[in-house]
C-alpha positions in Angstrom: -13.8 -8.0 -11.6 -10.0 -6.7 -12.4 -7.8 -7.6 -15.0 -4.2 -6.8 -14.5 -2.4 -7.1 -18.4 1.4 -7.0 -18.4 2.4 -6.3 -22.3 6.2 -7.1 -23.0 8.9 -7.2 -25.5 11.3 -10.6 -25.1 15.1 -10.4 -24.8 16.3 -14.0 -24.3 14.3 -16.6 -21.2 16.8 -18.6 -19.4 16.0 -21.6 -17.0 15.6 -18.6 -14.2 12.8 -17.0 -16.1 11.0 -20.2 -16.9 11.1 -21.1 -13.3 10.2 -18.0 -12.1 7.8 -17.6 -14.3 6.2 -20.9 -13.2 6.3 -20.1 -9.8 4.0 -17.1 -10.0 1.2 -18.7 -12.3 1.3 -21.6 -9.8 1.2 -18.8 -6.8 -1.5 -16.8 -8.7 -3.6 -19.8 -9.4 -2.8 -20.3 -5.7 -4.6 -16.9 -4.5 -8.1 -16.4 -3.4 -9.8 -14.2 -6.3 -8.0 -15.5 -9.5 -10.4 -16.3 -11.8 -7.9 -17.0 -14.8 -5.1 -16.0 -17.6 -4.7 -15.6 -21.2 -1.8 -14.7 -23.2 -2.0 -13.1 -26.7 1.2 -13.0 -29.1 1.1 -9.6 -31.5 3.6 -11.2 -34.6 3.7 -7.9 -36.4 5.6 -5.8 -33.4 6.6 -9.1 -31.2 4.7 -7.8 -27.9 3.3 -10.2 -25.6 0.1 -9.8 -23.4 -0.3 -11.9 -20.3 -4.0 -10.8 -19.0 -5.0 -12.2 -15.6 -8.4 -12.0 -13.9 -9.0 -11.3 -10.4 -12.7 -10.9 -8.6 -11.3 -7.8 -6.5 -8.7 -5.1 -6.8 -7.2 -6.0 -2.9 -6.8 -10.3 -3.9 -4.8 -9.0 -7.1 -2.8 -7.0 -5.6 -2.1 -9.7 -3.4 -0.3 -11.5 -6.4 1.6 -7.6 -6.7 2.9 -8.0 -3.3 3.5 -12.1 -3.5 7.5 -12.5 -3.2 8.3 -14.4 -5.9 7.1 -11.6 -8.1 8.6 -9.1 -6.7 11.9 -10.6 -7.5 10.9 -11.3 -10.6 10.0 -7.8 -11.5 13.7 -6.6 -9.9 15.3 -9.1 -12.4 12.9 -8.3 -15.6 15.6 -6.4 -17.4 17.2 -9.4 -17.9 14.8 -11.1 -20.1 12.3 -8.2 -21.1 13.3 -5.2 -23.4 10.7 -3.6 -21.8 7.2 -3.7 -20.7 3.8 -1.9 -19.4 1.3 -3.2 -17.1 -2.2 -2.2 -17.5 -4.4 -2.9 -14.6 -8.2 -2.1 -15.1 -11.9 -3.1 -13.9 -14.0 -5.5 -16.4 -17.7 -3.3 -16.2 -18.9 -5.9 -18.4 -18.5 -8.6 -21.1 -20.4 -9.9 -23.6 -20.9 -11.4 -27.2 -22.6 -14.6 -28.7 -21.6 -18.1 -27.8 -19.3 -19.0 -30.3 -16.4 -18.5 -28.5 -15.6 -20.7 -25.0 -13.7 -17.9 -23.1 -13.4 -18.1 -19.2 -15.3 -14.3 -18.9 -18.2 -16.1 -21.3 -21.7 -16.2 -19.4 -22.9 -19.1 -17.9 -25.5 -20.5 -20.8 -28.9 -19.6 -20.5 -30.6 -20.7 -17.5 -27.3 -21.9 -15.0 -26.0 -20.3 -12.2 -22.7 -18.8 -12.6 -20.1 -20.3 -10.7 
């Protein structure tokens, strides 16, 4: 499994960025591999994290090569004062079963999905 995390400072969104931005979850969620997305909010610098899950390197970087996304990331100065992707393989997760999170294993004794 991959996760590819794009971490961002926000300028100002406008109805372009909303749509685009729109248009490459729906194309991601679209993509053979994607297994999901979170977004986490850091209030004490104002960063934002967008971390997607894919089940292979070569299905993400179909969502690298996907159109829409490619003119988004030409345009991203426009709305971002600045970002870093971070794209990295998951080697494991784990914890209790307290928290319902989309990389949580299956409970005990079902198949994973």
């Amino acid at each position: 499994m991959y996760s590819a995390t794009f971490i961002f400072a926000k300028k100002q969104f406008d109805d372009e960025f909303h749509r685009l931005d729109q248009t490459i979850a729906t194309a991601a969620k679209s993509l053979p591999g994607y297994l999901g997305e979170e977004t986490w909010e850091n209030t004490g610098n104002g960063l934002v994290s967008n971390v997607y899950y894919w089940d292979s390197l070569d299905n993400l970087q179909a969502l690298i090569r996907h159109p829409v996304h490619q003119q988004a990331k030409a345009a991203q100065a426009n709305w971002l004062d600045g970002y870093k992707v971070v794209i990295s393989e998951v080697v494991r997760t784990y914890g209790d079963s307290r928290i319902d999170h989309l990389l949580a294993p299956p409970p005990s004794g079902a198949t994973p999905s």
